[in-house]
C-alpha positions, -999 to 999 in steps of 0.1 A, spaced: -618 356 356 -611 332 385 -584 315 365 -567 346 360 -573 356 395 -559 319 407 -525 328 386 -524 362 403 -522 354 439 -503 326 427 -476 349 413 -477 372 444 -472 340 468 -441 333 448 -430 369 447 -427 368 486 -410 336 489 -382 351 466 -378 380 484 -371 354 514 -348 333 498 -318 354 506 -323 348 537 -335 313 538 -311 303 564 -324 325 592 -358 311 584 -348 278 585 -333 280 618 -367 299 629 -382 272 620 -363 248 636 -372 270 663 -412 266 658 -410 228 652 -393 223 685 -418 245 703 -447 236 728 -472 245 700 -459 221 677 -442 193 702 -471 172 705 -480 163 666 -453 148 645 -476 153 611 -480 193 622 -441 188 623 -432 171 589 -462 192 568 -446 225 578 -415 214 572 -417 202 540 -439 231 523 -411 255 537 -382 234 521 -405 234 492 -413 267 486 -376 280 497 -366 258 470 -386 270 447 -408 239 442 -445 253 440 -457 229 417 -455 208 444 -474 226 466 -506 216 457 -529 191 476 -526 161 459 -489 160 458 -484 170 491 -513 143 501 -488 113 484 -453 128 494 -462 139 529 -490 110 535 -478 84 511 -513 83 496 -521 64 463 -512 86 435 -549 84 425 -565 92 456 -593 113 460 -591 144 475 -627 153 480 -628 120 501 -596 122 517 -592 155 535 -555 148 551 -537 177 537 -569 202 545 -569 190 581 -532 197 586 -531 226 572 -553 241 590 -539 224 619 -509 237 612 -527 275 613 -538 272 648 -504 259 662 -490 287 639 -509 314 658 -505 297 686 -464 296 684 -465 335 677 -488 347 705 -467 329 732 -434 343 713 -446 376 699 -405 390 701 -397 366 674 -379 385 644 -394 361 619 -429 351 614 -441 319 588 -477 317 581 -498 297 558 -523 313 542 -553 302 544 -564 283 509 -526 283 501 -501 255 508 -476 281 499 -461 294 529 -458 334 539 -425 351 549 -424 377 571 -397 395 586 -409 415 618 -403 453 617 -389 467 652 -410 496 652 -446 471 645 -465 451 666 -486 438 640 -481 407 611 -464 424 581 -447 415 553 -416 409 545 -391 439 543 -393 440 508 -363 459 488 -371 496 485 -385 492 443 -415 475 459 -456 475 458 -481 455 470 -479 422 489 -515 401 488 -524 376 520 -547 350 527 -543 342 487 -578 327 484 -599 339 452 -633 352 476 -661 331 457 -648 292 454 -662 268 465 -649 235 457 -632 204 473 -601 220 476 -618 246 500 -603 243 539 -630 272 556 -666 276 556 -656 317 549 -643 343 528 -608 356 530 -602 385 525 -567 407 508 -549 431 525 -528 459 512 -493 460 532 -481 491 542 -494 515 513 -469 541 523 -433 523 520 -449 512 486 -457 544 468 -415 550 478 -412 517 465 -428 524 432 -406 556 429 -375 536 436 -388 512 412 -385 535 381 -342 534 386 -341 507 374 -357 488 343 -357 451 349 -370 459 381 -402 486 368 -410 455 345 -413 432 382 -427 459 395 -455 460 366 -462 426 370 -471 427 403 -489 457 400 -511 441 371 -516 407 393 -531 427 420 -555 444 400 -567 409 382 -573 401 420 -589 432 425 -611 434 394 -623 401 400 -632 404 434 -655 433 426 -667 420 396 -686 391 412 -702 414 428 -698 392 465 -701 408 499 -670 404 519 -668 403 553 -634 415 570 -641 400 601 -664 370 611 -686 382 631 -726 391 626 -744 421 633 -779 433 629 -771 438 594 -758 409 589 -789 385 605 -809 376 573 -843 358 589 -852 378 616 -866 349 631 -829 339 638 -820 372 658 -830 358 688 -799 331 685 -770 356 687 -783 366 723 -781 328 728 -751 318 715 -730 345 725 -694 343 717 -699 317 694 -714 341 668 -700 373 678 -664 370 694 -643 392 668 -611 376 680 -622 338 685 -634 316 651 -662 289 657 -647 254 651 -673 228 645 -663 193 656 -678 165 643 -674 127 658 -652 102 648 -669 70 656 -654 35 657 -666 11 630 -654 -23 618 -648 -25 579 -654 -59 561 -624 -61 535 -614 -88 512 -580 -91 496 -561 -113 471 -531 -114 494 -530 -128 535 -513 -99 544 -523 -68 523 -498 -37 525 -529 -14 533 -542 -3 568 -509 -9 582 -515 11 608 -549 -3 613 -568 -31 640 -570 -61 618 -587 -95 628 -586 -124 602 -621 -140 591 -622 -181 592 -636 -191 559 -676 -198 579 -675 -164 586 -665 -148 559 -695 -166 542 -719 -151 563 -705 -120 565 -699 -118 526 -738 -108 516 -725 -71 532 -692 -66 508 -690 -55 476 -686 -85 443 -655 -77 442 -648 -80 482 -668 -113 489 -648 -128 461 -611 -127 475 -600 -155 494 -585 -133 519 -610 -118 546 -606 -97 576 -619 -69 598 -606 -34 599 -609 -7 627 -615 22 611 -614 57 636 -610 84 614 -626 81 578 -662 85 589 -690 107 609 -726 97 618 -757 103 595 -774 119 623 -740 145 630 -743 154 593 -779 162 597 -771 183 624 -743 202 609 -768 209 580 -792 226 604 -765 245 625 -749 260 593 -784 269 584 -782 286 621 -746 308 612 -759 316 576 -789 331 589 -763 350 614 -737 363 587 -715 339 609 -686 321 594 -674 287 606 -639 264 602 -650 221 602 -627 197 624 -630 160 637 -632 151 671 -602 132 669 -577 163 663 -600 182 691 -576 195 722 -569 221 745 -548 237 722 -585 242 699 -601 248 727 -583 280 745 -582 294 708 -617 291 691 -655 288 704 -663 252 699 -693 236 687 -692 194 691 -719 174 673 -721 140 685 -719 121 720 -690 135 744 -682 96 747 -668 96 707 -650 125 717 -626 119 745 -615 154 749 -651 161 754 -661 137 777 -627 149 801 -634 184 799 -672 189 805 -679 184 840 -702 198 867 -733 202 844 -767 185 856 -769 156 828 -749 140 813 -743 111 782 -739 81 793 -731 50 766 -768 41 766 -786 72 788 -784 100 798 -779 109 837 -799 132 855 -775 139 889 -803 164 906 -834 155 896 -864 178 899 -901 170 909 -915 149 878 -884 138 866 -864 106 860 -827 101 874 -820 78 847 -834 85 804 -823 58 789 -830 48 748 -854 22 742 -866 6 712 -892 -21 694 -886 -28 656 -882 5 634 -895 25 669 -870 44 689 -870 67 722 -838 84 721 -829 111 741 -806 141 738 -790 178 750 -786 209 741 -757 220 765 -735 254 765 -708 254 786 -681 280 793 -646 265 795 -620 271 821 -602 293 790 -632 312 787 -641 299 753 -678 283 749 -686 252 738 -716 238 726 -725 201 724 -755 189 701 -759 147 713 -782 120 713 -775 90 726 -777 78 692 -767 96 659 -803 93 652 -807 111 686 -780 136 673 -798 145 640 -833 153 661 -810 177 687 -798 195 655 -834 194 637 -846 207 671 -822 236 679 -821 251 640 -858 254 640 -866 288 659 -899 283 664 -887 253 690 -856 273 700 -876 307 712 -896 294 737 -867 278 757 -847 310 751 -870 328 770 -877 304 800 -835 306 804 -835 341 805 -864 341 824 -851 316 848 -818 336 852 -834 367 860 -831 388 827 -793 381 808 -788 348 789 -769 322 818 -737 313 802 -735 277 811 -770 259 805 -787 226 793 -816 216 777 -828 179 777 -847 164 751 -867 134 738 -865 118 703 -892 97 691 -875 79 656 -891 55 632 -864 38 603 -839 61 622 -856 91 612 -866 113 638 -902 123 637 -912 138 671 -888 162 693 -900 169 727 -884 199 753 -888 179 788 -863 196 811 -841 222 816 -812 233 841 -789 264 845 -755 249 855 -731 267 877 -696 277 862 -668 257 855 -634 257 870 
């Protein structure tokens, strides 16, 4: 079934880029029209990715619009790249979403609309009706049905998925398509269209219901939806993050910097062109060689290469582990990002959740301010410290021993969108704030000293400051050993 469910959303994507053909040349100048907008200004590969899977799909190209072509043609990846490791066209796409939505809510008169649905790289066409205020489809001709959106089959779960959620399908305007239907019969070339379409929506149908799945149509929990009630106590603490119906949660995890050790057979390789590079002397490419791979250490060609975006912490994956934990338990869905693609644009749209120290995430590090402590590069700052406590925490360490420190820190942005960062000073640090905050039993306790301390309702913007005791990077002892309700920000 999900094969045939795959080709039916498929063939109702391609039905509605038909019907838009006709008119491709008002869509493209819309387009031209989005691309040159504020939304979409600041990011050249936002840019060229929406314009090339609309000149595909108006061309009639969808087998090209598919993630591995689009990831060499648009990205000039190797042709056998892999795509579970190499998320470029996933990350873009949903970039492209945000800046999408974006676009339309500051230009909500446009006649036009393009979206991209989400697990599709084929785009959506939609022709605004005068009298609607809402997304709709395109005015189909009067001999039409059904029009399916967000084409995504409700159960996979592969590489090739962009969301941590469900999608769900939408019937368009069930009225206009019964006339439709009736219209339809005229004409017989067209009642054999119309049965096509009809049939693909019932595959999609019939398949949905037949894995028997639960499907949320929006992404938020309720007390129905909390599985552990030992995790109920966390949507009082979270608060938007797990139950704003209009905002989705974005979790952000860091981009560190690290050095790559990379041999070649040439001086000058064509790869990482884009990349730091520093040339290796022949001494200390020796000593460095015992780190590479055979086939690295054995070129004659050595060098260092800056690499910013290919890789995350251990510790930020441990943590993202034990907060999806945290939103399963909820019935809360989740979208995943990089720090390096995190902006304002994210964060006046979607409640954010950073894992990692603000300093690997320069947005981060700019926009919180005012809070008590704070992550330094090697410490964390206490600005008003209270009876008992130290201005100054900093990480300190004797062979496979480490005392790291940490915060839990909620924060209510200037948008009024919530952000919450999970940091060590380390990524080790990191991985005990995350092991610390998913365990309720830890979490509880300091839920009720913050309410306490606030006199009754959860404070919006709060901190909680904590101690890591590690051995071989593994954290084995998480200590609670201050706490602080900030004031709000500006």
């Amino acid at each position: 079934m999900p094969g045939r469910v795959d080709e039916a959303v498929h063939v109702a994507a391609q039905a509605n880029v038909s019907q838009a053909v006709p008119r491709a040349s008002d869509f493209r100048r819309h387009l031209e029209r989005v691309l040159c907008s504020p939304a979409f200004r600041g990011s050249h590969r936002s840019q060229q990715f929406l314009r090339h899977v609309v000149e595909l799909a108006l061309q009639g190209g969808f087998d090209r619009l598919k993630e591995r072509i689009l990831g060499i043609e648009i990205f000039h990846r190797d042709t056998q790249y892999d795509t579970s490791q190499d998320a470029i066209v996933r990350v873009t796409a949903n970039e492209v979403r945000k800046r999408l939505v974006q676009y339309y809510a500051e230009a909500p008169a446009e006649e036009f609309r393009i979206n991209l649905p989400a697990g599709s790289y084929i785009p959506e066409f939609v022709q605004a009706c005068s009298e609607s205020t809402s997304d709709k489809e395109l005015n189909l001709p009067s001999d039409s049905t059904l029009s399916l959106t967000a084409a995504h089959p409700p159960a996979v779960t592969n590489g090739d998925s962009e969301e941590l959620r469900v999608d769900r399908i939408r019937a368009v305007n069930p009225v206009g398509n019964v006339r439709g239907l009736r219209g339809a019969l005229k004409s017989s070339s067209r009642s054999a269209w119309l049965f096509a379409s009809c049939f693909a929506v019932l595959l999609f149908i019939c398949g949905w219901v037949s894995r028997g799945i639960g499907i949320r149509n929006v992404a938020v929990s309720t007390e129905n939806d909390i599985k552990d009630v030992r995790y109920a106590f966390y949507k009082d603490l979270l608060g938007p993050l797990v139950s704003d119906l209009q905002m989705p949660t974005e979790i952000i995890v860091s981009n560190p910097k690290i050095f790559l050790y990379r041999g070649s057979s040439e001086p000058e390789p064509n790869e990482d062109v884009e990349s730091l590079k520093i040339r290796l002397t022949p001494s200390l490419a020796s000593q460095l060689a015992p780190g590479a791979n055979d086939t690295q250490a054995n070129f004659p060609f050595h060098r260092l290469v800056l690499d910013t975006k290919d890789y995350t912490g251990i510790g930020e994956a441990k943590a993202l582990f034990g907060l999806g934990r945290v939103l399963e338990a909820l019935g809360r869905s989740a979208h995943l990002s990089e720090a390096r693609f995190l902006n304002w644009d994210a964060a006046r749209s979607e409640q954010l959740v950073v894992l990692g120290a603000p300093h690997m995430s320069p947005w981060t590090q700019n926009s919180l301010a005012g809070a008590n402590f704070t992550v330094a590069h090697d410490s964390i700052l206490n600005a008003r410290p209270l009876a008992g406590e130290q201005t100054v925490y900093a990480r300190s360490g004797e062979g496979v021993s480490l005392e790291d420190y940490g915060l839990i820190w909620m924060s209510q942005l200037p948008s009024g969108s919530r952000i919450l960062v999970l940091a060590g000073i380390t990524s080790t640090g990191t991985a005990g704030v995350g092991t610390f905050f998913s365990d309720p039993d830890s979490m509880q306790p300091l839920y009720r000293q913050l309410k306490q301390a606030n006199a009754g309702p959860m404070p919006v913007n709060w901190q909680i400051l904590l101690r890591i005791n590690a051995r071989d990077n593994v954290p084995v002892k998480v200590t609670s050993i201050a706490s602080r309700i900030n004031p709000a920000s500006n």
